[in-house]
C-alpha positions as CSV (number, residue, x, y, z in Angstrom):
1,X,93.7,83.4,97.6
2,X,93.6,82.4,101.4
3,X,91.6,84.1,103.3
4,X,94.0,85.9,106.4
5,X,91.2,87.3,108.8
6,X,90.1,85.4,111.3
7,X,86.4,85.9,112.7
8,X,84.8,85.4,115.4
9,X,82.6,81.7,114.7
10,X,79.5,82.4,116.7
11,X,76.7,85.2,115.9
12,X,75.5,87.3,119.3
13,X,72.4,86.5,120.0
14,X,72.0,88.6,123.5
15,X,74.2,91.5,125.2
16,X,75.3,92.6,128.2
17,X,75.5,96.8,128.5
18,X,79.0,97.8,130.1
19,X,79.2,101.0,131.5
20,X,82.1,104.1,131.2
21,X,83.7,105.4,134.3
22,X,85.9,108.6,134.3
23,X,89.3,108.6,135.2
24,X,88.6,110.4,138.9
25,X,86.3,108.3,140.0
26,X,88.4,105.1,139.1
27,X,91.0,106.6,140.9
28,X,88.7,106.7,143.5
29,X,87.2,102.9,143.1
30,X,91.1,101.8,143.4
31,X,91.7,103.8,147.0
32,X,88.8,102.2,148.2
33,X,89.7,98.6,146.8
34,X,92.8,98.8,148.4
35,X,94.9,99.0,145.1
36,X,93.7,95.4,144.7
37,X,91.7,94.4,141.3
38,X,89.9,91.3,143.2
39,X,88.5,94.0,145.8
40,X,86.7,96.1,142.9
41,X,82.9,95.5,141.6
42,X,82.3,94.3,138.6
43,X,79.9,97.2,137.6
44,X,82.6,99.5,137.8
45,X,85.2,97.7,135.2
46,X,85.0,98.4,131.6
47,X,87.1,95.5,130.0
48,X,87.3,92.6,132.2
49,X,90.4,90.3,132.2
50,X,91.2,89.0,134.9
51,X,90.1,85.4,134.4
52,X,89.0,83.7,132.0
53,X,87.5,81.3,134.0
54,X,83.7,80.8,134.5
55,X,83.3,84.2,132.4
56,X,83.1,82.9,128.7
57,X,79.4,82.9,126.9
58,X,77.5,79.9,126.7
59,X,76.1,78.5,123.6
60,X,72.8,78.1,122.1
61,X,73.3,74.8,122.9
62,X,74.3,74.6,126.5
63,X,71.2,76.8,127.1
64,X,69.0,74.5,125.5
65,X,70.7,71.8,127.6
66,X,70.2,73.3,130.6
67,X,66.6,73.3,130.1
68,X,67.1,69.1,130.1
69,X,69.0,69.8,133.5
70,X,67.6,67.2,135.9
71,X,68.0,68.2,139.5
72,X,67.4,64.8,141.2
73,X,69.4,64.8,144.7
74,X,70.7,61.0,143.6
75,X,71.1,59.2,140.2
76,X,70.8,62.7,138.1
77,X,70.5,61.5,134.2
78,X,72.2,64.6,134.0
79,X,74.9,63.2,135.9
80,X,75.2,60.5,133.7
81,X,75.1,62.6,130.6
82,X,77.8,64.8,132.0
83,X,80.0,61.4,133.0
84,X,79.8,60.3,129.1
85,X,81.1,63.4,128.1
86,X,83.9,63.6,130.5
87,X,84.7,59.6,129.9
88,X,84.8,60.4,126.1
89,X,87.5,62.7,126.8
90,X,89.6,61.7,129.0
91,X,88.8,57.9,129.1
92,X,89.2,57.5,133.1
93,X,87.3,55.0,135.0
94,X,86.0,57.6,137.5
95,X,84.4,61.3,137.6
96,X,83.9,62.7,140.1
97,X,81.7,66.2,139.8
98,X,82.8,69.4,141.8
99,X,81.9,73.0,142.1
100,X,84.7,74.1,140.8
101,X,88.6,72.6,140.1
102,X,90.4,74.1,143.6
103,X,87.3,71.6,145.2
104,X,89.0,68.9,143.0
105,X,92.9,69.3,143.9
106,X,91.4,69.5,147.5
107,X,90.2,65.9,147.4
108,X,92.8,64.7,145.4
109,X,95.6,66.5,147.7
110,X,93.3,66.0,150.6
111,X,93.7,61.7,149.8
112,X,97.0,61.3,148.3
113,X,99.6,63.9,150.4
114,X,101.1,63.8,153.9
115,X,103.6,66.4,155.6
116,X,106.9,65.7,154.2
117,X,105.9,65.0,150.8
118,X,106.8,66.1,147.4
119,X,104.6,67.0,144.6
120,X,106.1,67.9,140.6
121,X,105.0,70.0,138.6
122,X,105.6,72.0,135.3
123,X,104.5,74.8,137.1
124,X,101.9,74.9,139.9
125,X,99.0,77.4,139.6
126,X,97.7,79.1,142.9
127,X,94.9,77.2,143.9
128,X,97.2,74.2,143.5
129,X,100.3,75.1,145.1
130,X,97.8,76.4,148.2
131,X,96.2,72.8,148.1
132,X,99.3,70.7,148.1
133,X,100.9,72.7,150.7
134,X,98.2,72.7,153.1
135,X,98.2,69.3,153.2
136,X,102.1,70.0,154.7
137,X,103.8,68.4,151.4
138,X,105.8,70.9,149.1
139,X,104.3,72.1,145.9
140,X,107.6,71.5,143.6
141,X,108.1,73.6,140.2
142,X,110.1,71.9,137.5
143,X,109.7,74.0,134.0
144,X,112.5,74.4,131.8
145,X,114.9,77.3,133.0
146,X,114.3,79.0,129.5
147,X,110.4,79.1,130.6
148,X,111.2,81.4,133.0
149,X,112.5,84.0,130.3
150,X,109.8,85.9,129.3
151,X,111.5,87.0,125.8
152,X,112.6,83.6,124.9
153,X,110.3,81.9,121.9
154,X,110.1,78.2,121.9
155,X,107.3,76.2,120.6
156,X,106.3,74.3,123.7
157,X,107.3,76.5,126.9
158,X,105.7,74.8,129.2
159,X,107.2,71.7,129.3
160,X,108.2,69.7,132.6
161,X,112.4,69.2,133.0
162,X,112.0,65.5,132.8
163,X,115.8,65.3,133.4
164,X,114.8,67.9,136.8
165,X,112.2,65.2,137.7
166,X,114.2,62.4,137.4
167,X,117.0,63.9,139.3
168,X,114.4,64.5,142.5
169,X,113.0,61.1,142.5
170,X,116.4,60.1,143.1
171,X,117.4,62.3,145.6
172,X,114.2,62.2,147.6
173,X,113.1,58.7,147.0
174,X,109.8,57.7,145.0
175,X,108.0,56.9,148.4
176,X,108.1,60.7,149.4
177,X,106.5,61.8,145.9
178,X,103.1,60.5,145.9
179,X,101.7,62.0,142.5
180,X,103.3,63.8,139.5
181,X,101.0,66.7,137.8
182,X,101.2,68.1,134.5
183,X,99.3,71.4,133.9
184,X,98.6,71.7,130.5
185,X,98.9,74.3,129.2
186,X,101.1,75.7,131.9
187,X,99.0,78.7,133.1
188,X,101.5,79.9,135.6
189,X,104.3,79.8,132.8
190,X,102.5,82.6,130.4
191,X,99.6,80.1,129.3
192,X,102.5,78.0,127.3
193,X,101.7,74.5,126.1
194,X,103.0,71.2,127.0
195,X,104.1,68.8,123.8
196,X,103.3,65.5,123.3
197,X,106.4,64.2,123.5
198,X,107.2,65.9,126.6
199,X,104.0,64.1,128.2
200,X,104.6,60.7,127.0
201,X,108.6,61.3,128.1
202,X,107.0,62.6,131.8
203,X,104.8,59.2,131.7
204,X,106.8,57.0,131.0
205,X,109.7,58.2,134.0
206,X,106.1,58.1,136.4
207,X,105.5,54.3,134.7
208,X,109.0,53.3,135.9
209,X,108.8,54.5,139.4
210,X,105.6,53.5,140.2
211,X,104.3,56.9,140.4
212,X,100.3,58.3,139.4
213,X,100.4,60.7,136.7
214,X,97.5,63.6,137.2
215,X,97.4,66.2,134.3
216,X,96.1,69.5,136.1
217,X,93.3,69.9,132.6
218,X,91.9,73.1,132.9
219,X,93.1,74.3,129.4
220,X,93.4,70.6,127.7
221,X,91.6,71.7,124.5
222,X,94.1,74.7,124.0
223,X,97.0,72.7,124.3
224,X,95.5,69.9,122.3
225,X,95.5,72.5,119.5
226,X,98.7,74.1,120.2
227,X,100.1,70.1,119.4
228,X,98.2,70.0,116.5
229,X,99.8,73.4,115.0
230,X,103.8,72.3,116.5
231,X,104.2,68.7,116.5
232,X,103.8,67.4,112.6
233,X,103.2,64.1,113.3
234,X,99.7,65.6,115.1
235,X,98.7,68.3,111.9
236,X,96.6,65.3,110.5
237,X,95.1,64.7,114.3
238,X,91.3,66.2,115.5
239,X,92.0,68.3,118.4
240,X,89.9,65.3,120.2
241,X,92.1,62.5,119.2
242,X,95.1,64.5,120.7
243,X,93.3,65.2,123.7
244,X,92.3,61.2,124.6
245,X,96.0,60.5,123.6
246,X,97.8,62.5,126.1
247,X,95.1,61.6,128.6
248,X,95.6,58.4,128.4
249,X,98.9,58.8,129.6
250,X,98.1,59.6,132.9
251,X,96.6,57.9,135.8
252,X,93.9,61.1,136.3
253,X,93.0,64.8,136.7
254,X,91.5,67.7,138.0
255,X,89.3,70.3,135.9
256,X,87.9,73.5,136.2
257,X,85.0,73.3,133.7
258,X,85.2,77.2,134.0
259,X,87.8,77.0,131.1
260,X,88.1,74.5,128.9
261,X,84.9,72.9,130.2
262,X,82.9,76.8,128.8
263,X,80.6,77.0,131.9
264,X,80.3,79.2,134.3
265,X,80.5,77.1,137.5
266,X,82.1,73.8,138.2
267,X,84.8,71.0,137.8
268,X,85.6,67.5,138.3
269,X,88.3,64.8,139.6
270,X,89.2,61.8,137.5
271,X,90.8,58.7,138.2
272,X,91.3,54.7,137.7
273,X,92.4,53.7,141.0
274,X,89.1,52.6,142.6
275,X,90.8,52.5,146.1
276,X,91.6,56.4,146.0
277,X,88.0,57.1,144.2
278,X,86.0,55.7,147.2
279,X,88.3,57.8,149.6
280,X,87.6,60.9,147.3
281,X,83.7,60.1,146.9
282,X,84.0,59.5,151.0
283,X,85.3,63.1,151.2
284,X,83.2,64.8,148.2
285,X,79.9,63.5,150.2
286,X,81.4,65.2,153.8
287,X,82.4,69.1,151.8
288,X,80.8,69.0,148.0
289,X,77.6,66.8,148.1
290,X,76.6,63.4,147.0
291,X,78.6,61.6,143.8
292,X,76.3,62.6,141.1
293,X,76.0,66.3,141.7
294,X,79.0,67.0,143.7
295,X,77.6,70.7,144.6
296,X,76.8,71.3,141.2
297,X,73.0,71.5,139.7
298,X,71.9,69.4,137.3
299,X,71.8,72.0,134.7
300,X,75.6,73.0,135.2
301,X,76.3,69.1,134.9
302,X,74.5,69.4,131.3
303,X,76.4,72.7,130.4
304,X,79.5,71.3,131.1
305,X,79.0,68.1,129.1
306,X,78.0,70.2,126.4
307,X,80.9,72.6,126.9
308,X,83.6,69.9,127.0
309,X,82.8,68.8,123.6
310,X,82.2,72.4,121.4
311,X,85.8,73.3,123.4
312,X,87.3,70.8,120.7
313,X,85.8,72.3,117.7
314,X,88.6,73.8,115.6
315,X,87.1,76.7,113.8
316,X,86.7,77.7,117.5
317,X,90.3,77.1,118.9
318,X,91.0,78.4,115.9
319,X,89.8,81.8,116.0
320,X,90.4,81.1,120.3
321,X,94.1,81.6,119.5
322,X,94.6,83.8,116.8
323,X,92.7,86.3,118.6
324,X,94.8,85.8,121.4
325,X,97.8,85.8,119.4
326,X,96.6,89.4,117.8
327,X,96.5,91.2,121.3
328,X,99.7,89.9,121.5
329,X,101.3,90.7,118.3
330,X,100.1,94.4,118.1
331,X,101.7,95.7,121.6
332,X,105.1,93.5,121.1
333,X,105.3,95.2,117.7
334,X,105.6,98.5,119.5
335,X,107.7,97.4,122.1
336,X,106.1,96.2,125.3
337,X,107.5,93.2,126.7
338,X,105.3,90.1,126.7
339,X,105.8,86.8,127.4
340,X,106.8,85.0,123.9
341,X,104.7,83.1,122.2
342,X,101.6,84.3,122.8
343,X,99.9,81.4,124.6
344,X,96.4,79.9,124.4
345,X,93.9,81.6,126.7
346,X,96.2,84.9,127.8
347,X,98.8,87.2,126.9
348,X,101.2,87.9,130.1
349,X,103.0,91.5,130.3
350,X,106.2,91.2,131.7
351,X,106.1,93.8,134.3
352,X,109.4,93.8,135.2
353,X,110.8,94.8,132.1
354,X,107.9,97.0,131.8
355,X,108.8,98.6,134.5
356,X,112.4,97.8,135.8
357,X,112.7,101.0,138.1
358,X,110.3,98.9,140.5
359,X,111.8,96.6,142.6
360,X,110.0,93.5,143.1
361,X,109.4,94.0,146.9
362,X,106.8,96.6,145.9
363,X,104.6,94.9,143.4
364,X,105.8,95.4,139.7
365,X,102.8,93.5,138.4
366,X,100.2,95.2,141.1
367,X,101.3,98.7,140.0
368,X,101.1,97.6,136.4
369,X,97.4,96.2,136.4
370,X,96.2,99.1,139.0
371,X,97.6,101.7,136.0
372,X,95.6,99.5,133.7
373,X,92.4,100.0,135.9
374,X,93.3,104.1,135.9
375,X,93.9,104.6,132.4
376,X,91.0,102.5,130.6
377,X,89.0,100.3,133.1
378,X,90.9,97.1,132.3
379,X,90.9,94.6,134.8
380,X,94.0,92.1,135.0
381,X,96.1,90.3,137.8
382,X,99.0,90.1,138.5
383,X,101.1,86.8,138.7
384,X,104.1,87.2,140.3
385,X,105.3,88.0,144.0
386,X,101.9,89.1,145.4
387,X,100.7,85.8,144.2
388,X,103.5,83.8,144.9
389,X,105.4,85.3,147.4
390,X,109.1,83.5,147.5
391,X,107.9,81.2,145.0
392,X,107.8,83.7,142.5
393,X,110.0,83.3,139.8
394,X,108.7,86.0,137.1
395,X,106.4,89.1,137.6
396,X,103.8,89.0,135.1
397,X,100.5,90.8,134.5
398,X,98.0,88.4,133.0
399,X,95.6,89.7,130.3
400,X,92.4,86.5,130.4
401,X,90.6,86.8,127.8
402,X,86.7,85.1,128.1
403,X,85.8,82.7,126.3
404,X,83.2,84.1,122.7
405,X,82.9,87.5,124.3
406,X,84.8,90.3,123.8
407,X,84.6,91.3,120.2
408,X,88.4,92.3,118.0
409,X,87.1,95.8,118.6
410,X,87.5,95.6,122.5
411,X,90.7,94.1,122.2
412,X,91.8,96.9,119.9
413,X,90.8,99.2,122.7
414,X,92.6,97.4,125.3
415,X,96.2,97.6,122.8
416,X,95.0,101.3,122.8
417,X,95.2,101.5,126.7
418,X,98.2,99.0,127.4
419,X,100.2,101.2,124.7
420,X,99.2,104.8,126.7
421,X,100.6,102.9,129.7
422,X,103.3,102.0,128.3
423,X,104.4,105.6,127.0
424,X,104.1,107.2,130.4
425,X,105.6,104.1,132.2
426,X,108.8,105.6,134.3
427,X,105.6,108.1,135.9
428,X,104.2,104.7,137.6
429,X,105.2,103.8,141.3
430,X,105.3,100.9,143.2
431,X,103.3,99.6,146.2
432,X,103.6,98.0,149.5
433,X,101.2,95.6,151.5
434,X,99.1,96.7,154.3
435,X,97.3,93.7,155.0
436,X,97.6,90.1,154.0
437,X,96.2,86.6,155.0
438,X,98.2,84.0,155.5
439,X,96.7,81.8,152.1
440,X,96.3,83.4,148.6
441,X,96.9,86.2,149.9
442,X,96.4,88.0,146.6
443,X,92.3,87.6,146.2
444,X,92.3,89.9,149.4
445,X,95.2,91.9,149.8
446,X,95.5,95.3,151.2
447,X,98.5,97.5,149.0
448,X,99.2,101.6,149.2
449,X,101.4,103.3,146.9
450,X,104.6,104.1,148.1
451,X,105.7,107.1,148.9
């Protein structure tokens, strides 16, 4: 008889205490933070969700490769280790280290956009969006229109519109579109993955044009094993095989090895045009640091090489996504709206439809994750129109979960909480901003409740 449950592949070898807080004095921690989760200290949170990036556990492993870390200003063998790694992968000419993957669409932005131009995307995430824009080109969002319905269940929902993308290279021109990216999986979207076929179909309208491809990577080994489960001819594929595929599809990318990558700090730009790398390295040695640290130690370049590669071990994505898939599964069955599927690294609350009596000019999403906070000390974000302003096209709470650890029993507490929530729901009220600045506005946001 198969076996149905699904542990945890690693052993704990060290632990971090978390500590209880009451109910009054959270509500007090919240007042003080400004009804904004970013604001809050870590010390004070119970569950924390509200990235998964840079927060996972290292393994055995990584800290044993750190030890190797070589912190040489120039010509690093740790550089050199962590370029093989990232080379294996993704097969791309160039790799450039960074601290972490907004420092990467800031020199790729930074090299490739004017004002005026264009840049596609599934759907832009938003570090990216605030990097392509700043540059004075438009951050452009082309996902299916079923994407954008949170109850909707298709197996890859974070696919680009190719026929969308065609449709603006035509009516703009190629010359005012200067890259193409495809986030993978689509993070923005409800964590959704992006098919095979859908990259080759976006590569090869990019190959006719004349147009770079840059795949936005920071969850590659997810969606790599998303492919694997949902596209047959892939079930007989390694989740590495699947990833050098698509990747070889494309022109470049950026990381965050906070994800995918299963470090705590860091990231990296790839490419094969040699003319745009020397303009990038020219740029990395001005803001980030020389070529082969790139503001990163030596240590974190060996983490992350070593990360890269157990990220593509399937008895790890394995029990990665079912356990996502089980936070997911438990409060749908009772009713609360989610975004469907579950996705790879997250499950996404639709706040809206969790609470429809707040309009969205007062923060669905915020009230929802602050509630969170109040009830059981889970920290979340929200992804919506704090985040996104007019660009905004759902209102979502993302649940991150780190990567090896949290335990099934913490989840099972935070279904536990989100369920509380949910009963008392039509007693929550919205809020309304106090103070904002005039980029990501949501890491420092000011919000009141209204009323």
């Amino acid at each position: 008889m198969p076996i149905k449950t699904i542990i945890e592949p690693f052993r704990i070898k060290s632990v971090e205490p978390i500590h209880w807080t009451t109910r009054a004095q959270r509500e007090t921690l919240l007042r003080a933070a400004h009804y904004n989760l970013f604001l809050l200290h870590s010390n004070d949170v119970l569950i924390d969700l509200l990235t998964d990036s840079g927060t996972g556990a290292m393994s055995t492993h990584q800290w044993a490769g750190i030890m190797e870390g070589d912190e040489s200003y120039a010509g690093s063998p740790s550089f050199d280790r962590f370029k093989r790694s990232v080379q294996d992968i993704t097969g791309y000419t160039h790799v450039l280290p960074t601290h972490q993957g907004r420092a990467a669409e800031r020199l790729l932005f930074n090299v490739m956009c004017k004002k005026g131009d264009l840049v596609p995307n599934n759907t832009h995430f938003d570090t990216t969006r605030a990097n392509v824009e700043i540059t004075g080109a438009e951050a452009v969002d082309l996902v299916y229109p079923e994407a954008r319905s949170p109850e909707t269940i298709l197996p890859f929902k974070g696919n680009m519109d190719v026929a969308a993308l065609e449709s603006l290279i035509a009516r703009v021109g190629r010359e005012k579109i200067p890259l193409v990216m495809l986030t993978v999986t689509n993070n923005s979207g409800g964590g959704q993955p992006v098919s095979m076929a859908n990259a080759k179909e976006v590569s090869a309208v990019c190959k006719a044009q004349g147009i770079p491809l840059y795949f936005d990577a920071c969850r590659f080994a997810e969606n790599a094993w998303f492919i694997k489960q949902r596209e047959p001819e892939y079930q007989n594929h390694t989740p590495k095989q699947i990833a050098q595929e698509m990747f070889a599809l494309g022109d470049g990318c950026t990381m965050s090895a906070k994800k995918d990558g299963m470090a705590n700090i860091g990231g990296f730009l790839c490419t094969n045009d040699d003319v745009l790398a020397r303009q990038e390295k020219d740029l990395l040695i001005l803001t980030e640091g020389y070529p082969t640290y790139g503001g990163l130690a030596g240590r974190d370049l060996e983490a992350i090489a070593i990360g890269l590669q157990e990220s593509l071990d399937e008895d790890y994505l394995r029990y990665r996504i079912a356990s996502t898939a089980y936070l997911g599964d438990h409060i749908a069955a009772e009713g609360v709206p989610i975004v469907q599927p579950p996705g790879g690294h997250a499950i996404y609350l639709d706040a809206a439809a969790f609470l429809p009596h707040i309009p969205q000019d007062q923060f669905p999403g915020v009230a929802l994750a602050a509630e969170l906070y109040l009830e059981g000390g889970i920290r979340s974000v929200e992804i919506g129109s704090l985040m996104f302003a007019a660009a905004a096209k759902m209102e979502l709470v993302r649940l991150a979960i780190p990567r090896r650890t949290y335990t099934q029993s913490h989840i099972d507490y935070v279904v536990e909480i989100i369920l509380e929530v949910w009963r008392r729901r039509t007693q929550i009220k919205g809020l309304k901003l106090t103070y904002e600045a005039p980029y990501l506005r949501h890491f420092t946001a000011h919000l009141e409740p209204v009323g």
